[in-house]
Structures are given as structure tokens and as C-alpha cells.
N, C-alpha and C positions, 0 to 999 in steps of 0.2 A: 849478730843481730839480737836484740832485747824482742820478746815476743809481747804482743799487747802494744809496741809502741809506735808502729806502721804511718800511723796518720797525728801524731804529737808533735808539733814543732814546738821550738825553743819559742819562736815568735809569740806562737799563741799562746804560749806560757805568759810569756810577759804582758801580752793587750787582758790576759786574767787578772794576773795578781795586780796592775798598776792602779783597775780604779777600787780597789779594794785597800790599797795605800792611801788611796788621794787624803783622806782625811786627818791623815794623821801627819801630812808632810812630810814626804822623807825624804832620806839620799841611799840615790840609789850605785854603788859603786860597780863596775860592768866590763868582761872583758867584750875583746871586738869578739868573739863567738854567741857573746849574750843579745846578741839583735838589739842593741838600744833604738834603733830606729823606728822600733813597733812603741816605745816607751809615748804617751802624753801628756810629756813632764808640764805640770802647772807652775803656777808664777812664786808660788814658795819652796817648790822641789828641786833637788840639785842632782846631777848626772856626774858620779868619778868617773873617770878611764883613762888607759892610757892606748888611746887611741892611734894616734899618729905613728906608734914606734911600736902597735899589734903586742905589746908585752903579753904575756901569759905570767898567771896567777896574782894579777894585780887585786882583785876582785874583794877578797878577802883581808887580806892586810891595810886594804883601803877601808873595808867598812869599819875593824876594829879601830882606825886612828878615828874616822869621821862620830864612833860613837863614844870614842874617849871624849871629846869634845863636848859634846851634849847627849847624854843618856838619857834625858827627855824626847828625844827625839828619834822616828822612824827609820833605820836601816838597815836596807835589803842589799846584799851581797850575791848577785845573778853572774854565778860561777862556770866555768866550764870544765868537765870532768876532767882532763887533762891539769889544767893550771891548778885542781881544788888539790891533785894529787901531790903535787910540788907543795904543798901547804898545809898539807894536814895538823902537823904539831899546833896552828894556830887557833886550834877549834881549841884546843885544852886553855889557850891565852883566852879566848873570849870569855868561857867560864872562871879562872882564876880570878879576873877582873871583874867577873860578874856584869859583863858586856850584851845588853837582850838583842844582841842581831835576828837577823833573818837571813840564813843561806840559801838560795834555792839553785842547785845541782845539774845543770843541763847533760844527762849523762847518755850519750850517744856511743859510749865503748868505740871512741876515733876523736885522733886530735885532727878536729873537721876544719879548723883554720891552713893546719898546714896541707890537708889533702886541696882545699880548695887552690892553694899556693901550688902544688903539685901540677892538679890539673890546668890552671891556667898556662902552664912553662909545657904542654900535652907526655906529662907523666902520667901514669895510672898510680893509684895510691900504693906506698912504700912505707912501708915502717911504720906505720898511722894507728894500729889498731891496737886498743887497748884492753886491759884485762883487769876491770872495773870490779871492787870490793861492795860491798851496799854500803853505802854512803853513811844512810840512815842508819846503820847496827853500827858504822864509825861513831858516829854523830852522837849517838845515844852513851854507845864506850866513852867515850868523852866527859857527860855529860850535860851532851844537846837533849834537847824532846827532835826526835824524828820523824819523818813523814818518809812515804813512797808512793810516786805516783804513776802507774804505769797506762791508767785510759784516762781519753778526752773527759769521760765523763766523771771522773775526781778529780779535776783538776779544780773547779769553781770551791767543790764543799771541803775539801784538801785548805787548798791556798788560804782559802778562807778562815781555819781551824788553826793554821800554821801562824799566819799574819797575828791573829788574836792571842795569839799563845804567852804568856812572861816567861821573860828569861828568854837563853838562846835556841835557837830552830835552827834545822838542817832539813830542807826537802830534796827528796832524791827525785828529779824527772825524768823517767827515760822517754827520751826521745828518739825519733827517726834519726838513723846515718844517712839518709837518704835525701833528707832535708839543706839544701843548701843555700848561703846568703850570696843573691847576686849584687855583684856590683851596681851602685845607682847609674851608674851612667858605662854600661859596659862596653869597648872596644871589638874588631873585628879581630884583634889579635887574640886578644882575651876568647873572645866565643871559637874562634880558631882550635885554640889550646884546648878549652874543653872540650871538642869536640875529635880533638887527637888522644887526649886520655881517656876519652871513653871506646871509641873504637879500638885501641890499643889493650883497654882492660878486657872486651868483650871477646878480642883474638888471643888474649893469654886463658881466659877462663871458659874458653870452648872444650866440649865433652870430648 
């Protein structure tokens, strides 16, 4: 558990930094762990993902092609600690190219997609948890200008400082493990399952 980061979701990560993009148009490249559903993408802003097929560490590889494309242009790379892990070497490609993304780090120390996959099938989480570097001291080794955001209350003047910044950025958010994405329209099998992996986690972790 990250201390400081109880009440941070990835979510509100994202409803921060997106109208502080608006202006500048951007694309936004996103794995399914980055909530793009909190996102209120405008009529010039484009949303990557690879959605349908839950890839992890799309996030980043996607921003560096979409900023190949046009370096005039805003992109923000809303990563998941897990997928940024598989990827790291790419942060040195954005500086060599001299690529001004925006990373911003959703780092919950768990690969929260797959416990959520867990829990729905009423597993308790297995093998999920991670053992998270500071992003930002990666990011800076690199290279990057770094950020860390561990309260609600940096998130605004953070995001903000980060956004505006030339050249490439890496914020680290820690986030709640605690926080999860429900399904929009969830099933009684689905609620089922979570409700077998958490009773089942609560009889493994009794005193």
C-alpha cells in the first residue's frame, strides 16, 4: 500500500489533467486500467487504446508513434504501472527523438486489471502485486522532467506544471489498490465472482 494515496483514483486523475489539455488538442493514448471513460474527449481530441484485446503497455509506444506524427501536437500517455514496467527502455526513445510527451503513471503497486479479472472468475488476488521503482527518479535517469503525486491536493498544481512543461514528462500517481473499474453494465455472475473473491480473500487473511 503507497501511504498518502487512500483516496486518489486513477479516475480523478484523468477528469484533472483532461481540461487542462483541452486547449491544446491532444491524443490521448490509454491502457483499459487508465479509465478513459472519465476522459471528455472534445471534437478535436483523439483517444488510442487497445481496448477490445485489454493489451497492456500499449500506452506509451502509442504516444511516441502518434507524436512522431505531429510534434506540434498534445500527447499524454495515461499508463499503468504495470504495462509502463514492460516499457521502460522507451522513455530513453522519447528523448533521443526528442518526442515532448506527457506520461502520467497510474501506480497502484498491482496489476489491477488482472486482479479485477481474478476477482470476477471469485479468485482472491494471486501474483498481482508489484514492487514499484519511483517512476519519476526512472523518468528523470532518462532524461524526462519528473513529477510525484501522492495527495488529492497536487494533483491540480502537479498536472498542471507537468502539462506545461517542454520536452518529455513522467508523473508518477500513486494511487489507491483499493480503487476499482466496474464494469458499465455488470452481470450477476460478475457481482457473484467478486463477491467469492472477497470473502475468500477475507478467510485467507484472518488473524
Amino acid at each position: 500500500m503507497i501511504t498518502g494515496a487512500l483516496h486518489l483514483k486513477a479516475s480523478r486523475t484523468v477528469r484533472f489533467a483532461e481540461p487542462l489539455c483541452r486547449a491544446r488538442d491532444p491524443v490521448h493514448p490509454a491502457t483499459p486500467r487508465s479509465f478513459p471513460e472519465s476522459l471528455q474527449s472534445q471534437p478535436r481530441q483523439r483517444l488510442l487504446g487497445s481496448f477490445n484485446h485489454a493489451s497492456m503497455a500499449n500506452a506509451l509506444p502509442q504516444a511516441l508513434g502518434a507524436q512522431s506524427v505531429d510534434r506540434e501536437r498534445q500527447v499524454v500517455a495515461l499508463a499503468g504501472d504495470g504495462g509502463l514496467m514492460m516499457t521502460l527502455g522507451d522513455l530513453r526513445t522519447a528523448v533521443t527523438l526528442q518526442l515532448p510527451i506527457t506520461v502520467i503513471v497510474f501506480n497502484n503497486q498491482s496489476l489491477g486489471l488482472v486482479e479485477l479479472e481474478e476477482a470476477e472468475m471469485g479468485i482472491p488476488p494471486t501474483g498481482t502485486t508489484l514492487d514499484n521503482p519511483s517512476f519519476a527518479d526512472i523518468g528523470r535517469a532518462m532524461g524526462f522532467t519528473g513529477y510525484t503525486i501522492d495527495t488529492v491536493e497536487q494533483l491540480e498544481p502537479v498536472l498542471a506544471e507537468a502539462l506545461a512543461t517542454p520536452g518529455p514528462t513522467i508523473v508518477d500517481v500513486h494511487t489507491s489498490s483499493n480503487a476499482v473499474s466496474i464494469p458499465p453494465s455488470p452481470s450477476i455472475k460478475q457481482a457473484w465472482g467478486f463477491a467469492t473473491s472477497t470473502l475468500k480473500e477475507l478467510l485467507l487473511h484472518r488473524d
